[in-house]
VEXDO-145077 format. One line per field, with one value per residue: x negated, y negated, z negated of N, C-alpha, C in turn. Coordinates in steps of 0.1 Angstrom, whole numbers, always signed. Layout:
! VEXDO-145077
neast X:...
nnorth Y:...
nup Z:...
caeast X:...
canorth Y:...
caup Z:...
ceast X:...
cnorth Y:...
cup Z:...
! end
This chain:
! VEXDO-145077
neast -418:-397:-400:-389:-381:-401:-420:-442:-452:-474:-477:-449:-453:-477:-464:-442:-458:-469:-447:-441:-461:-456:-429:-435:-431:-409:-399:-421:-416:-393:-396:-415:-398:-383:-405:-410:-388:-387:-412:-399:-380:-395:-406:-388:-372:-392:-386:-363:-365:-385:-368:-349:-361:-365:-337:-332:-347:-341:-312:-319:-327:-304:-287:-298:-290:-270:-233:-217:-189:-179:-148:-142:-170:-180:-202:-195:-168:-169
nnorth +446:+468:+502:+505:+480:+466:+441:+427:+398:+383:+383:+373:+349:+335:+333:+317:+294:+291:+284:+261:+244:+239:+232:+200:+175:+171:+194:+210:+203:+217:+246:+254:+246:+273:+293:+288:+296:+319:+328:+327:+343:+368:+371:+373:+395:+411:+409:+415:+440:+452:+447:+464:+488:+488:+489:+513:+528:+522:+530:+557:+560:+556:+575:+594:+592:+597:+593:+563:+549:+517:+514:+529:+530:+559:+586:+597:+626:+631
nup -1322:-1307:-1294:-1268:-1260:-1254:-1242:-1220:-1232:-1227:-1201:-1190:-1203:-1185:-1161:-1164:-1176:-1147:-1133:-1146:-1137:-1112:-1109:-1119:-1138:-1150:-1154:-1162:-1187:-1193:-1190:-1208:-1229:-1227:-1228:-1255:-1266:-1260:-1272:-1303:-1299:-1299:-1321:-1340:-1332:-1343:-1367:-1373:-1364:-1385:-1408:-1403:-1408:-1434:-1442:-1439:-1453:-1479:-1477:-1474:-1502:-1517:-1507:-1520:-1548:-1574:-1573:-1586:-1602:-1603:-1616:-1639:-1649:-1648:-1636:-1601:-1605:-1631
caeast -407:-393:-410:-377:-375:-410:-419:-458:-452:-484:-472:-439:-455:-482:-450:-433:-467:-467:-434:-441:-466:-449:-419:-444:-429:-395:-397:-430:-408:-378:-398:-420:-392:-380:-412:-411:-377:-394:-419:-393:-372:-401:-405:-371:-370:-402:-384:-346:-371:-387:-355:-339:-367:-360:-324:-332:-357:-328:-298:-318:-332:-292:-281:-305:-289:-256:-225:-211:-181:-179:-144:-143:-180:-187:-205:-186:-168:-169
canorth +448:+483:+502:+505:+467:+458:+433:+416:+386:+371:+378:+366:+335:+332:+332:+305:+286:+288:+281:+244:+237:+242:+222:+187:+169:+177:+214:+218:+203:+227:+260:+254:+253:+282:+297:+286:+303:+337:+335:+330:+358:+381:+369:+374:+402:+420:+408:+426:+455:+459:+448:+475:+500:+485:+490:+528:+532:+515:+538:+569:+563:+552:+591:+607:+587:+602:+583:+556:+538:+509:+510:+540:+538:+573:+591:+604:+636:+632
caup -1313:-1309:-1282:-1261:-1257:-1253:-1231:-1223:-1235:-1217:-1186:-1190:-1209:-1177:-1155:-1169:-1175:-1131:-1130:-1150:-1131:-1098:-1105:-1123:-1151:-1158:-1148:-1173:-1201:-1192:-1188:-1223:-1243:-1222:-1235:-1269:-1269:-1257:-1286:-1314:-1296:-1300:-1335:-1344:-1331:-1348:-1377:-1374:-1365:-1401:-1419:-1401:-1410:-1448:-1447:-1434:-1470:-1487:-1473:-1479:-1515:-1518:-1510:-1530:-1565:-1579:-1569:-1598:-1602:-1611:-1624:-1647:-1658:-1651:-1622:-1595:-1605:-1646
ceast -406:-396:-400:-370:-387:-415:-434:-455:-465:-481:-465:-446:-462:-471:-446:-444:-470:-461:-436:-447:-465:-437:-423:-433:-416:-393:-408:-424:-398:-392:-412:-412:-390:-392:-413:-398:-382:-403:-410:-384:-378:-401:-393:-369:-379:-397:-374:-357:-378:-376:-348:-347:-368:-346:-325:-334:-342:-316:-302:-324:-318:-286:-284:-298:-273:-244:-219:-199:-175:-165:-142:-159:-187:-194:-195:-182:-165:-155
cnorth +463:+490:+500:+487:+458:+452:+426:+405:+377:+373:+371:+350:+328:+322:+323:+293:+282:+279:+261:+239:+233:+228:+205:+187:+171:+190:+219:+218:+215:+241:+260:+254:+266:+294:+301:+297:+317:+338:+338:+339:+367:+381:+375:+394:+416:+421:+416:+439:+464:+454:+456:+490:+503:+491:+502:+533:+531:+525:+549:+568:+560:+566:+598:+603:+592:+585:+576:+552:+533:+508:+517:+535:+548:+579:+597:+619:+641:+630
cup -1311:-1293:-1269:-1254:-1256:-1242:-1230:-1225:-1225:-1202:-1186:-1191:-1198:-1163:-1156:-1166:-1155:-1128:-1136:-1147:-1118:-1095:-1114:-1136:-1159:-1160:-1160:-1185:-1204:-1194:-1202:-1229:-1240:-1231:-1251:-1275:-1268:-1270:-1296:-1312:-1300:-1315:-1344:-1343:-1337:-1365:-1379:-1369:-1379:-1410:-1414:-1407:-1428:-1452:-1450:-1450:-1476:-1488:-1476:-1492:-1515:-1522:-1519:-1547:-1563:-1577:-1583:-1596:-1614:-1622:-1632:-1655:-1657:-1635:-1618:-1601:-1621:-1649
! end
């Protein structure tokens, strides 16, 4: 996760885990998914953090190569 959006997860997770035992049987069910949803957020979101750090690679080896087109055939400028 990107440092700007980081969050302890074990607290949070601790938190919730309170919270389901506070409110007994229906309340534990509700605030575990609630949970479950917090982990695949973080997941998710560790993930759009290296496919954005991919795209980055991607977009600058992109500039460094001479521009083409496609409908001509020829590099930009020929």
């Amino acid at each position: 996760m990107s440092s700007e959006n980081q969050v302890d997860l074990d607290i949070a997770l601790r938190k919730l885990h309170e919270l389901a035992l506070a409110d007994g049987d229906l309340g534990y069910e509700y605030w575990y998914r609630i949970g479950q949803l917090l982990k695949r957020a973080a997941s998710m979101q560790s993930e759009i953090d290296a496919l954005s750090r991919e795209l980055e690679k991607c977009r600058a080896r992109q500039e460094k190569r001479p521009a083409f087109s496609t409908l001509t055939g020829t590099k930009a400028g020929e």
